[in-house]
N, CA, C and O atoms as CSV, one atom per row, in Angstrom:
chain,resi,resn,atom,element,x,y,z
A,1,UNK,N,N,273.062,92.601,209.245
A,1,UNK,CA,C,273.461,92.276,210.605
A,1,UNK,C,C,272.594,91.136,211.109
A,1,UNK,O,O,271.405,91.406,211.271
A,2,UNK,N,N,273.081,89.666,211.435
A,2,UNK,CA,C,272.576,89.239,212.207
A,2,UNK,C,C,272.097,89.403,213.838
A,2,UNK,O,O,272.614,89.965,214.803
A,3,UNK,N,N,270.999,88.717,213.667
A,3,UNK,CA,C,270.848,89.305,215.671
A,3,UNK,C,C,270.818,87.961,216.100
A,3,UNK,O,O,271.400,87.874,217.181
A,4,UNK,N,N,270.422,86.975,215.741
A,4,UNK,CA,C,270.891,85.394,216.431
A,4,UNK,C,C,271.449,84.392,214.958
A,4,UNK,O,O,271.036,84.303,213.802
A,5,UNK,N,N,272.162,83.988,215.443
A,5,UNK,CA,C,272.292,83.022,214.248
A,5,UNK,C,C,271.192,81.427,214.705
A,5,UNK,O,O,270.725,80.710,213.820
A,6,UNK,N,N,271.044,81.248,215.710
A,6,UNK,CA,C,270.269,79.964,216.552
A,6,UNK,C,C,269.702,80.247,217.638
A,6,UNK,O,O,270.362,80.916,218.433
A,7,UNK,N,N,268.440,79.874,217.985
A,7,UNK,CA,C,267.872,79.555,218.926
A,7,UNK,C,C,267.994,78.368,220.111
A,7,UNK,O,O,267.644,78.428,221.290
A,8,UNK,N,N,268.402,77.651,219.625
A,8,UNK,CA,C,269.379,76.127,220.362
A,8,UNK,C,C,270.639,75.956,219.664
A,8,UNK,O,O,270.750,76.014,218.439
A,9,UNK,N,N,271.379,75.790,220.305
A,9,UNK,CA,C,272.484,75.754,220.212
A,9,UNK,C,C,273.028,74.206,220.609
A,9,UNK,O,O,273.038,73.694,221.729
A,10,UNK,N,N,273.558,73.524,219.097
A,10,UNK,CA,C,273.888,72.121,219.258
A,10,UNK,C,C,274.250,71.515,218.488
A,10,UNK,O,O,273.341,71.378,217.670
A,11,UNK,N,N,275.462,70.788,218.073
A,11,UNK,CA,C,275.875,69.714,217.218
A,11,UNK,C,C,275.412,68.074,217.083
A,11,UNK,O,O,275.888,67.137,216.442
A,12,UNK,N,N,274.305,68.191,217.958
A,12,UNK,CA,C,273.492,67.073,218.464
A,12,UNK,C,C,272.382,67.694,217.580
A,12,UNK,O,O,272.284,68.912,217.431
A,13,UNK,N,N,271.414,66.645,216.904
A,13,UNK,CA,C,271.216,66.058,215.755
A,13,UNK,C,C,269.778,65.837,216.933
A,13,UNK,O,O,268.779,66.554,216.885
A,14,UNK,N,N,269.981,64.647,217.982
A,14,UNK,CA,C,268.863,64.389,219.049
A,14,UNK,C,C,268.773,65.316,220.198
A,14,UNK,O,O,268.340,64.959,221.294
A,15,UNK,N,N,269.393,67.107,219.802
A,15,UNK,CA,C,268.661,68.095,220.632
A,15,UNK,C,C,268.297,69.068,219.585
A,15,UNK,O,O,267.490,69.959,219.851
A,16,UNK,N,N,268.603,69.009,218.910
A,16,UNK,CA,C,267.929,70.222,217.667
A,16,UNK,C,C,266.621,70.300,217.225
A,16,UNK,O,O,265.868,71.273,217.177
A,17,UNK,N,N,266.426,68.974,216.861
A,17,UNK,CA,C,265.317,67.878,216.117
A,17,UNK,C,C,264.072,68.230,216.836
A,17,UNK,O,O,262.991,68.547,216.338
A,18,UNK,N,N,264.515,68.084,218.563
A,18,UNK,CA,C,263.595,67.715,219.614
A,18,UNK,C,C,263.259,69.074,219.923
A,18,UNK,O,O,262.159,69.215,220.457
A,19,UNK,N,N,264.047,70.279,219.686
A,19,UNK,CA,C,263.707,71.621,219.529
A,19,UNK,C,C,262.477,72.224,219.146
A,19,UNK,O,O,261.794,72.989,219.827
A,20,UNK,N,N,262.221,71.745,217.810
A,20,UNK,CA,C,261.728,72.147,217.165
A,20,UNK,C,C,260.338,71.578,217.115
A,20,UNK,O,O,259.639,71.990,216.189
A,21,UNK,N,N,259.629,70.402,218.231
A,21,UNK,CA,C,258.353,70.308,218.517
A,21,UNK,C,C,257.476,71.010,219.269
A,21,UNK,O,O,257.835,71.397,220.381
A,22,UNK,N,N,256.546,71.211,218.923
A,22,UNK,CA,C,255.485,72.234,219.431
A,22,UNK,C,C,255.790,73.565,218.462
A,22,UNK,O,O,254.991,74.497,218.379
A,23,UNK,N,N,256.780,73.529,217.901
A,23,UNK,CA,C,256.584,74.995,217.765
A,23,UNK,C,C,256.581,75.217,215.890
A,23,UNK,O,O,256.943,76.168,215.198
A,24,UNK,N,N,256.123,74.157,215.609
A,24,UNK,CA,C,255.691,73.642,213.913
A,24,UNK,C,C,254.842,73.149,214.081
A,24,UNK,O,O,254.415,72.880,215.204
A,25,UNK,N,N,254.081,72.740,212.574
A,25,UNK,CA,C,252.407,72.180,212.571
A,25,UNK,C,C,253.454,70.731,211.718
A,25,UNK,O,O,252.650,69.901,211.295
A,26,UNK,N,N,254.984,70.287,211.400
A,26,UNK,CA,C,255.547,69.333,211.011
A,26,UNK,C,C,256.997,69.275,211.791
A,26,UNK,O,O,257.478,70.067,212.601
A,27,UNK,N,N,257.577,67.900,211.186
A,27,UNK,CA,C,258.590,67.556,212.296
A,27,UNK,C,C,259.384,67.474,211.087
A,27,UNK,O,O,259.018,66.767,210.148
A,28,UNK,N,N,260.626,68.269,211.052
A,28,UNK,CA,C,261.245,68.495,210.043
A,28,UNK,C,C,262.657,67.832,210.467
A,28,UNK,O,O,263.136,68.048,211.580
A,29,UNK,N,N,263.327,66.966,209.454
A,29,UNK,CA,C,264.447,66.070,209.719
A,29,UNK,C,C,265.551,67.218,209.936
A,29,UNK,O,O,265.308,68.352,209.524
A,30,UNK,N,N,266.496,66.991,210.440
A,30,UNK,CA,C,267.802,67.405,211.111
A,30,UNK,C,C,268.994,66.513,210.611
A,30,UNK,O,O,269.586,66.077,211.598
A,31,UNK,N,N,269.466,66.154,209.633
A,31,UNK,CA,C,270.552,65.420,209.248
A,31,UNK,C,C,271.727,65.622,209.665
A,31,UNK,O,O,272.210,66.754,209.699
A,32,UNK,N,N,272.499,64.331,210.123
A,32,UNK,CA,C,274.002,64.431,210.825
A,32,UNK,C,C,274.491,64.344,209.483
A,32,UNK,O,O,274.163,63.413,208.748
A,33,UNK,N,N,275.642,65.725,208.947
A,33,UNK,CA,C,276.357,65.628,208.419
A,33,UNK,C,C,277.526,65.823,208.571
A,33,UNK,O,O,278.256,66.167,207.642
A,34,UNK,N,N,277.944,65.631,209.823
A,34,UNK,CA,C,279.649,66.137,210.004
A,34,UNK,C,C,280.717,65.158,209.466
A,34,UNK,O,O,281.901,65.497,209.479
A,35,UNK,N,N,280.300,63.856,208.955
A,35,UNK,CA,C,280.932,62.915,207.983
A,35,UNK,C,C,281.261,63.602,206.644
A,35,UNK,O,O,282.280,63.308,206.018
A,36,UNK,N,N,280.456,64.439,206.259
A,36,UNK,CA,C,280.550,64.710,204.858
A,36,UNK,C,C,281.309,66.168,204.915
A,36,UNK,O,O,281.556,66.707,203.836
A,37,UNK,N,N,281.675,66.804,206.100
A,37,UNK,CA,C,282.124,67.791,206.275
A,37,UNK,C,C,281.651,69.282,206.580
A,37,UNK,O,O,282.315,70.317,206.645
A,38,UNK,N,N,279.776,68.971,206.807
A,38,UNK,CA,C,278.776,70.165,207.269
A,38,UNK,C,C,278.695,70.056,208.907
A,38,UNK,O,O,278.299,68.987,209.371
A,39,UNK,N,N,279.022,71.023,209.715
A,39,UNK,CA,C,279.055,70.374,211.388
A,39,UNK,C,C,278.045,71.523,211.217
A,39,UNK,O,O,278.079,72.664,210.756
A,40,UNK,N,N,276.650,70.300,212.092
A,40,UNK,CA,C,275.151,71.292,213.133
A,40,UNK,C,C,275.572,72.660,213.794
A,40,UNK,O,O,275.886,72.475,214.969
A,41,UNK,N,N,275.634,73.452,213.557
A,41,UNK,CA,C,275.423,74.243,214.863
A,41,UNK,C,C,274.169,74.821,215.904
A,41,UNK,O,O,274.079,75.446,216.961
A,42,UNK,N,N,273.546,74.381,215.196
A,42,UNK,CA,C,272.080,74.434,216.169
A,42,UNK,C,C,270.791,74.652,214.822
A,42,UNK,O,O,270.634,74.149,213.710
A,43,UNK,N,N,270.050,75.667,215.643
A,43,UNK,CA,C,268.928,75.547,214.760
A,43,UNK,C,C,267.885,77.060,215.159
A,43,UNK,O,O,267.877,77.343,216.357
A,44,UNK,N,N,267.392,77.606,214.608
A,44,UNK,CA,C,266.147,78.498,214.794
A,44,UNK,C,C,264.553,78.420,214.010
A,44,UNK,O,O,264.413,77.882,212.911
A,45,UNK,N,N,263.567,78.963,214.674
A,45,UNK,CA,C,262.685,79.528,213.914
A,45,UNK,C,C,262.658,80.675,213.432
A,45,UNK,O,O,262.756,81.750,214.023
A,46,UNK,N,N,262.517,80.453,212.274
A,46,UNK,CA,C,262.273,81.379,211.402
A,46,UNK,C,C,260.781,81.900,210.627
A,46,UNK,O,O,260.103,80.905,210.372
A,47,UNK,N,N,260.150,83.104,210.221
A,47,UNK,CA,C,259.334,83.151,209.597
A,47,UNK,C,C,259.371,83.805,208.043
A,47,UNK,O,O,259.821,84.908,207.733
A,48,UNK,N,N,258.787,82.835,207.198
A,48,UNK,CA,C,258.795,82.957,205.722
A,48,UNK,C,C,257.535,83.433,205.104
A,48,UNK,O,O,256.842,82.432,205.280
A,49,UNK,N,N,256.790,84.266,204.513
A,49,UNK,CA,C,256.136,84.673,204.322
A,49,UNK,C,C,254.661,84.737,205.184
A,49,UNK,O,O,253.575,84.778,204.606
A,50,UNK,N,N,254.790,84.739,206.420
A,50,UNK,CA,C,253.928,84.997,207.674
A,50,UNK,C,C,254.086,83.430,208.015
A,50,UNK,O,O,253.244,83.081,208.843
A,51,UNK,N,N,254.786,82.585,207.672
A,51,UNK,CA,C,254.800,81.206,207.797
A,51,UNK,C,C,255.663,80.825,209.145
A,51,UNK,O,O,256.283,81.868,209.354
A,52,UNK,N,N,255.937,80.135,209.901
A,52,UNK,CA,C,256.803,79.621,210.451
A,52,UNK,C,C,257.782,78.192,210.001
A,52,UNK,O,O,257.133,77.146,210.010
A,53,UNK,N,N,259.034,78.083,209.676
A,53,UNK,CA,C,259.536,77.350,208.362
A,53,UNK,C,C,260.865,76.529,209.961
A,53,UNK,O,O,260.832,77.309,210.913
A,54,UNK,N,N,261.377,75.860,210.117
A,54,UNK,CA,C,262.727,75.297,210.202
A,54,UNK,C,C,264.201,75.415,210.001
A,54,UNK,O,O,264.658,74.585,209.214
A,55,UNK,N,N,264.934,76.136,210.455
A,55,UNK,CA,C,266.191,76.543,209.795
A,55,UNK,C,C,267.095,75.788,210.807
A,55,UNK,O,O,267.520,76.428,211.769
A,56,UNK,N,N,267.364,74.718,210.695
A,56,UNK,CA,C,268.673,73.983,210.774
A,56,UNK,C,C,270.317,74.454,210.677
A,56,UNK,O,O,270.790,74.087,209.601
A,57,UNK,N,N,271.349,75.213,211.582
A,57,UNK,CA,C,272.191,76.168,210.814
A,57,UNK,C,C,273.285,75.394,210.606
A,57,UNK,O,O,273.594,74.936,211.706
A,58,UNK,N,N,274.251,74.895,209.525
A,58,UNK,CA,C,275.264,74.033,209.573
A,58,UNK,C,C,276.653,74.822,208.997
A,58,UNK,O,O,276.433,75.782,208.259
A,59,UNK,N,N,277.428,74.636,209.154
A,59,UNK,CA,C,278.561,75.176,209.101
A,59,UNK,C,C,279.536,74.505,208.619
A,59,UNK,O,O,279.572,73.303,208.882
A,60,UNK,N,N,280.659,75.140,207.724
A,60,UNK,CA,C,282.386,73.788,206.964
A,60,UNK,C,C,283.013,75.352,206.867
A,60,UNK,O,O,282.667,76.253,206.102
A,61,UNK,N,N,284.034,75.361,207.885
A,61,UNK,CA,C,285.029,76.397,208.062
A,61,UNK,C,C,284.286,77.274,209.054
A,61,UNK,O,O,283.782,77.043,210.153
A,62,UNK,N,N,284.409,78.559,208.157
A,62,UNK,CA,C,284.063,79.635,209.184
A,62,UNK,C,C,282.241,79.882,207.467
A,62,UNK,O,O,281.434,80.766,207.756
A,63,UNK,N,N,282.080,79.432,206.680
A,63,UNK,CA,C,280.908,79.350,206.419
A,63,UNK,C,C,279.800,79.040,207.061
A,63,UNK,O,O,279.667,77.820,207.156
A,64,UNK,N,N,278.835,79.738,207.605
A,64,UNK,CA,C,277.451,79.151,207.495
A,64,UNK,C,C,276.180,79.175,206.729
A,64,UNK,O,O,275.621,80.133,206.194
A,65,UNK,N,N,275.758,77.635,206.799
A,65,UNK,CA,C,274.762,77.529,205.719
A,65,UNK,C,C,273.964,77.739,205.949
A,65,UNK,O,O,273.946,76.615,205.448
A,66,UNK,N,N,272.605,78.194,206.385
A,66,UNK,CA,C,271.192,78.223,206.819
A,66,UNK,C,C,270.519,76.976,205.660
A,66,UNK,O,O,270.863,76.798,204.491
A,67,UNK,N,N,269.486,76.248,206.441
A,67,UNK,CA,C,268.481,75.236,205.807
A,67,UNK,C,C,267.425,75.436,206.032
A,67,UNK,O,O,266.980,74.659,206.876
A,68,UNK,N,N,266.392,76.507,205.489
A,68,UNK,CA,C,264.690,76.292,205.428
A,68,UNK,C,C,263.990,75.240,205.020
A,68,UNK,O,O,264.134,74.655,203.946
A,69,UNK,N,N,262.968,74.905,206.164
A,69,UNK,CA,C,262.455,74.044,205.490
A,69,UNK,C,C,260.884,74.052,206.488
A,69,UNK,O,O,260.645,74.149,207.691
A,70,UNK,N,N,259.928,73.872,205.068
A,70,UNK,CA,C,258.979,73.792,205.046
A,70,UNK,C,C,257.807,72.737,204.634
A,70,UNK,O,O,258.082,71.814,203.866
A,71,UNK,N,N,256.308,72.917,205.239
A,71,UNK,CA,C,255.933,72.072,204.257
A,71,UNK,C,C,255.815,72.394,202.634
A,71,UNK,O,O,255.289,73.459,202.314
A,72,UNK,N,N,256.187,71.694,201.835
A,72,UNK,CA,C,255.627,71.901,200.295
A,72,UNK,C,C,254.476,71.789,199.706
A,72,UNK,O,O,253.784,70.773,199.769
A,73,UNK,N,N,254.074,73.184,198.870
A,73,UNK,CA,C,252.647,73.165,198.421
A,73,UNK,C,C,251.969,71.757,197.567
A,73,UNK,O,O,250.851,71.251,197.470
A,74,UNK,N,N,253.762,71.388,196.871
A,74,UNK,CA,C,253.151,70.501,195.722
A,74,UNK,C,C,254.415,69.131,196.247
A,74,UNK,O,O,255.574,69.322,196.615
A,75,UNK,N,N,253.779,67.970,196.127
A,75,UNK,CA,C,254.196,66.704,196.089
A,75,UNK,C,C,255.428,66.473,194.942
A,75,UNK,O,O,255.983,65.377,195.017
A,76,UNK,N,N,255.766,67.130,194.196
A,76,UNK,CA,C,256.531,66.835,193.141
A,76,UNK,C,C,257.945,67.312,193.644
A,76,UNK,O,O,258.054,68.332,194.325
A,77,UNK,N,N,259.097,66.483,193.260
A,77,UNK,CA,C,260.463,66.951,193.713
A,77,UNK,C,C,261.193,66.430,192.736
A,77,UNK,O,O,260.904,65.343,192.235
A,78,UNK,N,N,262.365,67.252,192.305
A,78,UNK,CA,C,263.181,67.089,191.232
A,78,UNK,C,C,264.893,67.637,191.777
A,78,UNK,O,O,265.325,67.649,192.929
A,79,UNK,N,N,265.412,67.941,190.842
A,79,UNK,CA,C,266.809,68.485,190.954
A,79,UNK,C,C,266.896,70.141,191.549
A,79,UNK,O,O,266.320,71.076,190.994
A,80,UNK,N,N,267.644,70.251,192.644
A,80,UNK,CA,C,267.563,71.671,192.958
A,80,UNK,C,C,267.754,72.671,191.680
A,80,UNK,O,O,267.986,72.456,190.490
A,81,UNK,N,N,267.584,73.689,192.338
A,81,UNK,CA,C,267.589,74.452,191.241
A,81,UNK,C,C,268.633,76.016,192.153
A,81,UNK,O,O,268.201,76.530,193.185
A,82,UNK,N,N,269.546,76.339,191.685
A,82,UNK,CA,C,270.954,77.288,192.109
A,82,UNK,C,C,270.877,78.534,191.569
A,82,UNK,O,O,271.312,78.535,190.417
A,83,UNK,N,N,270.528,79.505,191.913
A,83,UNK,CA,C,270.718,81.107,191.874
A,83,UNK,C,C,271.631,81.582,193.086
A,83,UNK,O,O,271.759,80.969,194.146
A,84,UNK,N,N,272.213,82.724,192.759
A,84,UNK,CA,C,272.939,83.711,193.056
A,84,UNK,C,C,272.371,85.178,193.403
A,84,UNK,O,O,271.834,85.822,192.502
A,85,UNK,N,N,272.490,85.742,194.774
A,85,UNK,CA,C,271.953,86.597,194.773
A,85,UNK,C,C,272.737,87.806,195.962
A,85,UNK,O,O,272.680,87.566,197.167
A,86,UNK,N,N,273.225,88.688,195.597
A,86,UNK,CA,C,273.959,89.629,196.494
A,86,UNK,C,C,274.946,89.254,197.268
A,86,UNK,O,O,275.318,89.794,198.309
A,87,UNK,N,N,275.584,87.842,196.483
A,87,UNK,CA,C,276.879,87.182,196.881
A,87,UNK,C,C,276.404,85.920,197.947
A,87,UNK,O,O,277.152,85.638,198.883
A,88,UNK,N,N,275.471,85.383,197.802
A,88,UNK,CA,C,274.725,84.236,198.901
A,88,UNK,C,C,274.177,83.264,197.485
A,88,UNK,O,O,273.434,83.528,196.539
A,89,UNK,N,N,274.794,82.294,197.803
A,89,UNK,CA,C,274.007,80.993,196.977
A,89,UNK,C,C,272.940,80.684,197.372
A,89,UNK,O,O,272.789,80.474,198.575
A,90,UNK,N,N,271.934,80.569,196.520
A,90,UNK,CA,C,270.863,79.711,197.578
A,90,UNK,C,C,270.090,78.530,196.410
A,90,UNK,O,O,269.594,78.691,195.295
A,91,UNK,N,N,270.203,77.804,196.937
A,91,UNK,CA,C,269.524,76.183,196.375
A,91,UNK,C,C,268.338,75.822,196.950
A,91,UNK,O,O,268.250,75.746,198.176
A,92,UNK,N,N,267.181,75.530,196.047
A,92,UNK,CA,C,265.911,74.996,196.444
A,92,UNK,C,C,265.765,73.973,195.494
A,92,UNK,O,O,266.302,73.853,194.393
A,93,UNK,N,N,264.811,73.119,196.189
A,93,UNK,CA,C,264.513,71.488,195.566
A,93,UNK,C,C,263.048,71.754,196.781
A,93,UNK,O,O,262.760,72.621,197.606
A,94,UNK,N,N,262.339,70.300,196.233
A,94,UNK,CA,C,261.109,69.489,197.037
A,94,UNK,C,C,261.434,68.199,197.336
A,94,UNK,O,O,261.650,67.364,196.457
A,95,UNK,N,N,261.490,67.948,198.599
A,95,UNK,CA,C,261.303,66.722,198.465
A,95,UNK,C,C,261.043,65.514,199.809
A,95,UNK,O,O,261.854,65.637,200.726
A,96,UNK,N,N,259.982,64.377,199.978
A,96,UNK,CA,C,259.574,64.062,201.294
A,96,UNK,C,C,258.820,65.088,201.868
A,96,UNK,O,O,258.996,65.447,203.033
A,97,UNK,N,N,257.607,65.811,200.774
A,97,UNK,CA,C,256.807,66.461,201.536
A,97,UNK,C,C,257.188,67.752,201.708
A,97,UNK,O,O,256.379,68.628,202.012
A,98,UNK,N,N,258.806,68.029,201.474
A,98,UNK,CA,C,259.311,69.570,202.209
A,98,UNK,C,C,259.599,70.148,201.178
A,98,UNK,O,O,259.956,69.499,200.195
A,99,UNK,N,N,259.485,71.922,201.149
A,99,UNK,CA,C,260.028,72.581,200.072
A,99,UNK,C,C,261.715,72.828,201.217
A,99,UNK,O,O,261.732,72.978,202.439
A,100,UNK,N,N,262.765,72.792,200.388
A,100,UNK,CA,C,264.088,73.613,200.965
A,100,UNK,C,C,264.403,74.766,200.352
A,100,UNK,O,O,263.915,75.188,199.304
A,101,UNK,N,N,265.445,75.402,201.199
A,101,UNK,CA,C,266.231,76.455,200.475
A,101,UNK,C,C,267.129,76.593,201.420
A,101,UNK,O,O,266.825,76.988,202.545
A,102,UNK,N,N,268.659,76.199,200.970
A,102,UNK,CA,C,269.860,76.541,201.083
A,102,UNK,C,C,270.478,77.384,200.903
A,102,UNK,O,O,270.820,77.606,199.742
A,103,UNK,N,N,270.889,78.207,201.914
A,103,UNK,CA,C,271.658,79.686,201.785
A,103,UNK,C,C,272.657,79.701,202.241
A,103,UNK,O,O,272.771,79.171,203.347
A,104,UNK,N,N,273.873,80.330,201.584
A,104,UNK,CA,C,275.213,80.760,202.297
A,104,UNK,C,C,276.120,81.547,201.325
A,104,UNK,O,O,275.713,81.958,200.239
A,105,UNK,N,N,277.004,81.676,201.650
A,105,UNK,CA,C,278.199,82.421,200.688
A,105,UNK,C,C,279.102,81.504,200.689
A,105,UNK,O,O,280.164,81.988,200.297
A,106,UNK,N,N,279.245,79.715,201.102
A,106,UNK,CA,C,279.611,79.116,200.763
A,106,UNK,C,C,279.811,79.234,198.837
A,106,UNK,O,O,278.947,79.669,198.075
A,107,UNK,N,N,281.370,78.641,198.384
A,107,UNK,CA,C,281.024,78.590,197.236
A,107,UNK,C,C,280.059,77.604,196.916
A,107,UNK,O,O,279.654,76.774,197.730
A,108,UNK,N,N,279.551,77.717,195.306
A,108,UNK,CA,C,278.332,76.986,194.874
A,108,UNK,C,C,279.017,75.253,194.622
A,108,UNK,O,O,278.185,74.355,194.749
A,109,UNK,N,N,280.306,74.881,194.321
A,109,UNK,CA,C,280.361,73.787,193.948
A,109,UNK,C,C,279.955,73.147,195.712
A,109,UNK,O,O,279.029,72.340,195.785
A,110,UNK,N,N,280.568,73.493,196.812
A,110,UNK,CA,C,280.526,73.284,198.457
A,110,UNK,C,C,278.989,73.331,198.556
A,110,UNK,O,O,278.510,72.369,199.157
A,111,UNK,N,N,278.134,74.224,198.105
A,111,UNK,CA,C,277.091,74.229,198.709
A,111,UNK,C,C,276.382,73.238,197.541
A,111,UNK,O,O,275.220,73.038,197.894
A,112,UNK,N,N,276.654,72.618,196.396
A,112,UNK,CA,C,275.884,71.614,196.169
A,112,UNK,C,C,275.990,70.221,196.518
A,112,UNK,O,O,275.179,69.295,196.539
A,113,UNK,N,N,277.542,70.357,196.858
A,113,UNK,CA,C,277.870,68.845,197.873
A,113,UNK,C,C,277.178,68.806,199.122
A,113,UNK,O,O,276.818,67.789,199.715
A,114,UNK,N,N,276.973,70.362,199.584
A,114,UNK,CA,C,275.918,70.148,200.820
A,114,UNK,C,C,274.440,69.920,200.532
A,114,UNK,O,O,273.672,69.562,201.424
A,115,UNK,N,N,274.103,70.103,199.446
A,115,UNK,CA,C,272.555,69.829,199.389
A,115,UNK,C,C,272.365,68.625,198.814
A,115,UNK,O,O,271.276,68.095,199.036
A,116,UNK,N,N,273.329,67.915,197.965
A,116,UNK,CA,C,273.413,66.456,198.237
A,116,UNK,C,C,273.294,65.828,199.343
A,116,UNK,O,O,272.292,65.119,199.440
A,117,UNK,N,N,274.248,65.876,200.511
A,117,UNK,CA,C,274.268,65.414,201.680
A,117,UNK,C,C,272.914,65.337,201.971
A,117,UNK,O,O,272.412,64.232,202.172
A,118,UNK,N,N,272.156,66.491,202.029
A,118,UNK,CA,C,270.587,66.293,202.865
A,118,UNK,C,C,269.886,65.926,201.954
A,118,UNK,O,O,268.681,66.005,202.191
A,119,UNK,N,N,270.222,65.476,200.802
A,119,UNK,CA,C,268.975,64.600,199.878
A,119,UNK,C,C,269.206,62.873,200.195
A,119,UNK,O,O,268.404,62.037,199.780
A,120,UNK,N,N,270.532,62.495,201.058
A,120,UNK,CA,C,271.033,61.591,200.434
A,120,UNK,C,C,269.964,60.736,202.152
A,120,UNK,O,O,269.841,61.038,203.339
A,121,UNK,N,N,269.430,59.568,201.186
A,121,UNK,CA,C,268.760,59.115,202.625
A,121,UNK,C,C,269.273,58.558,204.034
A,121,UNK,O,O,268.755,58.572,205.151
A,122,UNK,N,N,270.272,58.150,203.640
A,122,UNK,CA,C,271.053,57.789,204.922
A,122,UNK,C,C,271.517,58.928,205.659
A,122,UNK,O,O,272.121,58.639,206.692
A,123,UNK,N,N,271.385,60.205,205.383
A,123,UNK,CA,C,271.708,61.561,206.412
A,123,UNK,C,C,270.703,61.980,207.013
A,123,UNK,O,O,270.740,62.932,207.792
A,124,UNK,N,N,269.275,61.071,206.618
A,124,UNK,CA,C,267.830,61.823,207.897
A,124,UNK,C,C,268.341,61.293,209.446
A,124,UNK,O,O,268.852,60.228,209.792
A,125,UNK,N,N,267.997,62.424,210.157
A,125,UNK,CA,C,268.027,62.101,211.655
A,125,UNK,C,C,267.493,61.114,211.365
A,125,UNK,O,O,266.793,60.855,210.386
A,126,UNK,N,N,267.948,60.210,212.621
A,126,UNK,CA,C,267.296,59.342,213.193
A,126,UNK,C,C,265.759,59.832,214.302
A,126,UNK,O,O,265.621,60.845,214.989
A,127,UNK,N,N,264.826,58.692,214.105
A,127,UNK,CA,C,263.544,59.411,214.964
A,127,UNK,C,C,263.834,59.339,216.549
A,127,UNK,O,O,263.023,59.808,217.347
């Protein structure tokens, strides 16, 4: 059962973004992807292992994706990497400093066109 899906609520890219200062020790990008077919729906904090992490929530249909994002322990970033788990895809990669992880019950071919989208550099918010 969810109890919020977002804490701000917004398809705006320059209110989500702006959300999420003060209340991180980093300023974590917010990518407009509703070109590629992922529409913002807002955003929450979340906590990951006593951590406080970024979750960006984006949506294509009646799917939603959740986007964690954190700082990364290690500088190194490569090709995500895709497991399956109790019917939720979830995709993690590093990269620009951040660890991710992509979650949804989106199918997996949809949710790797979406984790393209946020690798691809022309989809970082603007500052």
């Amino acid at each position: 059962m969810v109890d919020h899906l977002t804490d701000v609520t917004s398809s705006d890219s320059h209110t989500v973004k702006p959300w999420f200062e003060g209340k991180l020790d980093f300023s974590p990008p917010v990518p407009e992807l509703s070109m590629q077919g992922f529409r913002l729906a807002g955003g929450r904090l979340e906590f990951l292992g006593k951590r406080p992490v970024a979750a960006p929530v984006y949506q294509r249909r009646e799917h939603v994706i959740n986007l964690f994002m954190s700082p990364a322990q290690s500088a190194t970033s490569g090709d995500a990497t895709m497991v399956t788990r109790h019917g939720y895809h979830l995709a993690h990669w590093r990269g620009s400093g951040l660890s991710y992880w992509a979650v949804s019950n989106l199918n997996q071919a949809e949710l790797q066109e979406f984790v393209r989208a946020v690798r691809q550099p022309t989809s970082a918010s603007p500052s």
